[in-house]
C-alpha positions as CSV (number, residue, x, y, z in Angstrom):
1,X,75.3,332.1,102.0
2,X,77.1,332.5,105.3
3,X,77.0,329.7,107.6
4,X,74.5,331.2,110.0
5,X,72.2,331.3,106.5
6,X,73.6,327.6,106.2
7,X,72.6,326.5,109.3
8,X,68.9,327.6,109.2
9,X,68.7,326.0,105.9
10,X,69.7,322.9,107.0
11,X,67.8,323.1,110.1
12,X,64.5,323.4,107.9
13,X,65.2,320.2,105.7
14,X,64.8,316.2,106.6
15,X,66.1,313.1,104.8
16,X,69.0,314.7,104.4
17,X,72.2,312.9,101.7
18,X,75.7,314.1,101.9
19,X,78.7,313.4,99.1
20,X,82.3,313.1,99.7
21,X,84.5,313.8,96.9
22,X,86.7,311.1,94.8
23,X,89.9,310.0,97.0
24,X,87.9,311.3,99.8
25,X,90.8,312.7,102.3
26,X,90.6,313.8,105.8
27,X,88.7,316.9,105.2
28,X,86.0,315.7,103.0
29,X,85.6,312.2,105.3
30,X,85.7,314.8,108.6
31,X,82.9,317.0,107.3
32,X,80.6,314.4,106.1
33,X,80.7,312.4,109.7
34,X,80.5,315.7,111.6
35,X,77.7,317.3,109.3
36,X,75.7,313.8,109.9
37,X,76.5,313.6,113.6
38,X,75.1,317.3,114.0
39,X,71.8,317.0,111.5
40,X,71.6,313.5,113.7
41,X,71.5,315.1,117.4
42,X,69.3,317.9,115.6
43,X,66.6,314.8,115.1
44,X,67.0,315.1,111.4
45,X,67.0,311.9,109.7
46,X,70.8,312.3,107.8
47,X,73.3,309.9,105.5
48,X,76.4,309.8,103.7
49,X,76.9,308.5,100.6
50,X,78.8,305.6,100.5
51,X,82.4,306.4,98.7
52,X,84.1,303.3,96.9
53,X,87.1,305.4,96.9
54,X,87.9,305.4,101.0
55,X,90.7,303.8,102.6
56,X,90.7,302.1,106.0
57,X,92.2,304.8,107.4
58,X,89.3,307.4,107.2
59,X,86.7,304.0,106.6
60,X,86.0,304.1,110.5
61,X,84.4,307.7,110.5
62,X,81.4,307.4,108.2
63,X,81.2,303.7,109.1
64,X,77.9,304.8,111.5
65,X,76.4,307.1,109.0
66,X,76.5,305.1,105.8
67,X,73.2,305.4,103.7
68,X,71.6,302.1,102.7
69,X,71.1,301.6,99.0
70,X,67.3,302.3,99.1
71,X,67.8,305.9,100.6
72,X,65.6,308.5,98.3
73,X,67.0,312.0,100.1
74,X,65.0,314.9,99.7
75,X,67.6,317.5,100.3
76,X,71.5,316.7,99.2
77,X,74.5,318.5,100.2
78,X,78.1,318.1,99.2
79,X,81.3,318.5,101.0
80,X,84.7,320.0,100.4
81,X,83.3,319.0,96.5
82,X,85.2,321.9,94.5
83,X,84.2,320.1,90.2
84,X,81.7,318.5,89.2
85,X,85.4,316.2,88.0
86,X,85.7,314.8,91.6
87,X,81.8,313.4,92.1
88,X,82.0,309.3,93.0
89,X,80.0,307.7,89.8
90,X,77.4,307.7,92.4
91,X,77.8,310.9,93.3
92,X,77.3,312.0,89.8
93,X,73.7,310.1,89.7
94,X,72.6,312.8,92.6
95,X,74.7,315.9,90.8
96,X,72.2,315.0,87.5
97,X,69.5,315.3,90.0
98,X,70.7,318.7,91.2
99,X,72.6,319.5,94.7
100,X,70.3,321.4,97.1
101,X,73.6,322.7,98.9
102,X,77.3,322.8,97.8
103,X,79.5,323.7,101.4
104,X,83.2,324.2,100.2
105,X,86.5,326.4,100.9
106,X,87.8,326.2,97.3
107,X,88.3,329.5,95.3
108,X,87.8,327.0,92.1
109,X,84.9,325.8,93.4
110,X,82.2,325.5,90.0
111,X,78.9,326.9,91.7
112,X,77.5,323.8,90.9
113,X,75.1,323.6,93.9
114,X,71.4,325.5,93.8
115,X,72.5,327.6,97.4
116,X,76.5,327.3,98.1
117,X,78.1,328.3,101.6
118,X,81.9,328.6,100.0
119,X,84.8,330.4,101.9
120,X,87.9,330.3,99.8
121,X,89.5,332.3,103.5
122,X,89.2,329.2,105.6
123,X,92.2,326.3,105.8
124,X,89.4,323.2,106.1
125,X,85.7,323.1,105.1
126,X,85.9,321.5,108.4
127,X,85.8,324.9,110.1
128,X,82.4,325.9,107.9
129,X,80.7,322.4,109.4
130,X,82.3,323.7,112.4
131,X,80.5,327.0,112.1
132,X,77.1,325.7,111.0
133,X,76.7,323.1,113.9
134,X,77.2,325.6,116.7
135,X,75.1,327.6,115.3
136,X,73.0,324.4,116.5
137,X,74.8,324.2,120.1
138,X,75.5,320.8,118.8
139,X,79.3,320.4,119.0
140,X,79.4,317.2,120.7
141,X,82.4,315.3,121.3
142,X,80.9,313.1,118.5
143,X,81.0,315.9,116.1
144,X,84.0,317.1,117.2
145,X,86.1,314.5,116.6
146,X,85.8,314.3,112.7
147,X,85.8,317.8,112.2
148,X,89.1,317.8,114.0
149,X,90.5,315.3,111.4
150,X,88.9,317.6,109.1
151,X,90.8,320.6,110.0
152,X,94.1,319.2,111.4
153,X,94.7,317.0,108.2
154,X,94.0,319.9,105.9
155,X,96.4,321.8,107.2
156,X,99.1,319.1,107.6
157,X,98.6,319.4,111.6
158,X,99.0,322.9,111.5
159,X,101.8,323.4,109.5
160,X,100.7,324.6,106.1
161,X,100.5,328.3,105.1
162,X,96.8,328.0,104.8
163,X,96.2,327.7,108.7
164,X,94.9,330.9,110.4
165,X,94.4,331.9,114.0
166,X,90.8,331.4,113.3
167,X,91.7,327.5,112.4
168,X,93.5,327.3,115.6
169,X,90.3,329.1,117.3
170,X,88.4,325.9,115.5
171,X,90.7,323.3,116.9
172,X,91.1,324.5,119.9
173,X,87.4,324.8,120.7
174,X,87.2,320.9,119.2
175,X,89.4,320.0,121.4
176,X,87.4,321.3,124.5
177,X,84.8,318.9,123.7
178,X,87.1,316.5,125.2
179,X,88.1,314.0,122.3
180,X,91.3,312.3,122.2
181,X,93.0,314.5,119.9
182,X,96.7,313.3,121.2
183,X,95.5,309.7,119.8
184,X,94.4,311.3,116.2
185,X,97.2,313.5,116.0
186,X,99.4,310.0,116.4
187,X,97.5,307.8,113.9
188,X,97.4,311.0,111.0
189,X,100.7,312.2,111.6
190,X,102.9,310.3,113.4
191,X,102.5,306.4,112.0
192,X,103.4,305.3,108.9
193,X,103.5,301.5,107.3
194,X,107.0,300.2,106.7
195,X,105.6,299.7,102.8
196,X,105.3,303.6,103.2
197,X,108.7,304.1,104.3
198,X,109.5,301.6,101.6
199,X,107.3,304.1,99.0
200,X,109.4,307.1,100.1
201,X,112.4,305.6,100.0
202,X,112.2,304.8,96.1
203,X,110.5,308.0,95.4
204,X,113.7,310.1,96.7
205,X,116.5,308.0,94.8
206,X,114.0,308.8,91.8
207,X,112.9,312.1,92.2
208,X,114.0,314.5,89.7
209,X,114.9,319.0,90.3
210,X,114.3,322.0,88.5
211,X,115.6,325.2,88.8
212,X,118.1,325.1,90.9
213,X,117.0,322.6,93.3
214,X,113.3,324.6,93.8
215,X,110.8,322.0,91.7
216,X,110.7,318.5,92.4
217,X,109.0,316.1,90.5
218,X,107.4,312.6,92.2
219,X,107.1,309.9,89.6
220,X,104.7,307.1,91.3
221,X,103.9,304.4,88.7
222,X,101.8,301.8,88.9
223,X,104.5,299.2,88.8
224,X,106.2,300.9,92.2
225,X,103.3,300.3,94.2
226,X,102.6,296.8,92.9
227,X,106.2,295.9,93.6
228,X,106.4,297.3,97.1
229,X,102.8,295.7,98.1
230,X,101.7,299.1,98.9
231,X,97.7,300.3,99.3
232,X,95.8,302.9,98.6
233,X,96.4,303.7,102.6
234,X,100.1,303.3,102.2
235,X,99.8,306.1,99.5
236,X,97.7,308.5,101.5
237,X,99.0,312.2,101.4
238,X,102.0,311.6,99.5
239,X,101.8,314.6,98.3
240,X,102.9,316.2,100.9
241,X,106.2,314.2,101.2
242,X,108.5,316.1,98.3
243,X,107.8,319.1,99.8
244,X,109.7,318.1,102.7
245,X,112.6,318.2,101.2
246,X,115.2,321.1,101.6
247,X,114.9,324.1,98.9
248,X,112.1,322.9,97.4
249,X,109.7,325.5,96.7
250,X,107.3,323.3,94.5
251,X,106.3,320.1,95.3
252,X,104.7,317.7,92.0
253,X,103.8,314.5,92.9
254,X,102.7,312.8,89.2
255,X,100.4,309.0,90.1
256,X,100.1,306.8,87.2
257,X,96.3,306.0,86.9
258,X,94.9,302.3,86.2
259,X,93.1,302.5,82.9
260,X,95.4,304.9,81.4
261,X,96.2,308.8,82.2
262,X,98.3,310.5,85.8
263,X,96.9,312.1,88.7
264,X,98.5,315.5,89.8
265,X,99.3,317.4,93.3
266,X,101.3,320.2,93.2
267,X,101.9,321.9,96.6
268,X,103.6,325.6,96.3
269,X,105.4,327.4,99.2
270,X,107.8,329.9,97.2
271,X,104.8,332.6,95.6
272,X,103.9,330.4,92.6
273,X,100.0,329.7,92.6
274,X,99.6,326.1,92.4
275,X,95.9,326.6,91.4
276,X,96.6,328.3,88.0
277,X,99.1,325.8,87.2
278,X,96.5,323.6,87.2
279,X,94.2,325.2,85.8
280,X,95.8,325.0,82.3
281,X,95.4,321.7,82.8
282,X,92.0,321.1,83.9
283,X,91.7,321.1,87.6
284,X,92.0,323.5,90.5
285,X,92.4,323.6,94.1
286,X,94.2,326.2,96.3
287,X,97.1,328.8,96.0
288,X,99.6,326.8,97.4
289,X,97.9,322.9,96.6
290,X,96.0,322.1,93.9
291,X,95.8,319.2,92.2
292,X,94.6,317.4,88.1
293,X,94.6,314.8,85.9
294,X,96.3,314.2,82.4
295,X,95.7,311.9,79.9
296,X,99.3,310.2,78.5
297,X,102.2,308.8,80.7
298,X,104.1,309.9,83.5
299,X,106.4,311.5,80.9
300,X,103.9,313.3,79.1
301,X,102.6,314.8,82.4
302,X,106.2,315.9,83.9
303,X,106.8,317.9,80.5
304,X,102.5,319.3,80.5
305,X,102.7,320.2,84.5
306,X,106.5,321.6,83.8
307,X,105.3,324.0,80.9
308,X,102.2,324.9,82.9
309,X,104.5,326.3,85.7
310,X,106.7,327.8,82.6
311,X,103.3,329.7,81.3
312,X,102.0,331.3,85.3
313,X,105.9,332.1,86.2
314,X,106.0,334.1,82.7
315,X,102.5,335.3,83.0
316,X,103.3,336.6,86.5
């Protein structure tokens, strides 16, 4: 569906449940407050899941619209949820139940929900929400102001490939509503923990090159962040930190996993598609950022996610 289709479905349902995804990042966290906010102003009765996976620094924007544990939806819609992989444990309880509505920007998204609104074109799914609530005339500065964490942390505050002139369209009318974007754009983007400094620090006298200097590899193992004292929030985005570095092309950031098995981002600026790469390894995500997990240790997943980009480089 378009989001014009989106937004008169939504307007015709009550009770209404919305998911966040594992590791729930700006975009997921923006969407679900801004959704709720909107369906909320529209006099719909609207929650979001609760997400044991959130970190204080997105905490404070569902805070308001947290369901309570006896909540029995009658219409559930996901967010920026691309697998049926990346549903919460309590998520999954409402997938087995069926999702009414999937809303998602993901070309690998699975076409898990009964009516979908997916647009691989746009940057966020923050724009989509964006989209659907004026449809409403309900872009309050309440709304706004998620949905511009949703956007501006998806595209790394405007700096990754996938932004458009339509996503600057999107902030900019956000930004009318009269939030204090200068004060978001410092906490997202311009703050970071001295443990985080810490974190980078040790991840750039270990990083390891490829080919020529273009592919760098991000070991973070358990052990590192125990040592350093650093949190989840400490960690957030770090995939987004090798690729900052001069001549690299493609950025692999490899977590070790409690309970066994690595988490991988790989972020692509140079033509290689991020998403097939890991694809041959189970997940998905965009062209140019994508991310999966492995079973094994950190070294098994440097040699599988080194042999992936070996097999879409020779594939073409």
């Amino acid at each position: 569906m378009n989001t014009a289709e989106t937004a008169a479905l939504l307007a015709a349902q009550d009770n209404i449940l919305i998911i966040t995804h594992r590791r729930p990042d700006g975009d997921t966290t923006g969407c679900a407050a801004g959704l709720c906010a909107a369906l909320r102003r529209l006099g719909k009765q609207a929650w979001v899941l609760p997400n044991p996976d959130i970190t204080e620094l997105f905490a404070p924007y569902l805070e308001p619209y947290l369901a309570p544990a006896e909540v029995r939806p009658a219409f559930v819609v996901t967010v920026d949820v691309a697998a049926r992989s990346l549903f919460t444990p309590q998520g999954e309880l409402w997938l087995a139940r069926g999702i009414d509505l999937a809303i998602d920007h993901h070309p690998s998204y699975e076409g898990f929900g009964r009516e979908s609104c997916v647009d691989p074109g746009r940057a966020a799914c923050g724009e989509l929400i964006y989209d659907i609530a004026r449809q409403w005339g309900l872009v309050t500065p309440e709304t706004a102001l998620p949905l511009y964490v949703a956007v501006s942390t998806d595209t790394g505050c405007f700096q990754y490939g996938n932004t458009t002139p339509a996503t600057h369209r999107t902030a900019a009318a956000l930004m009318e509503t009269g939030i204090d974007y200068t004060a978001l754009n410092k906490k997202h983007f311009r703050t970071k923990s001295f443990k985080r400094l810490a974190l980078e620090g040790r991840l750039t006298a270990d990083m390891e090159f490829y080919d020529g200097g273009t592919v760098a590899i991000a070991a973070v193992p358990l052990s590192m962040a125990a040592e350093l004292g650093a949190s989840a929030q400490d960690m957030e985005d770090i995939a987004a930190f090798p690729g900052q570095i001069e001549g690299v092309e493609t950025a692999i950031t490899i977590k070790e996993r409690e309970g066994g098995g690595c988490k991988l981002s790989v972020r692509t600026t140079g033509g290689l598609n991020a998403s097939r790469v890991c694809a041959l390894l189970g997940g998905g995500g965009h062209a140019a950022a994508a991310g999966c997990s492995t079973s094994g240790t950190l070294s098994e997943a440097r040699v599988a996610v080194l042999e992936a980009i070996r097999t879409v480089q020779r594939d073409g």
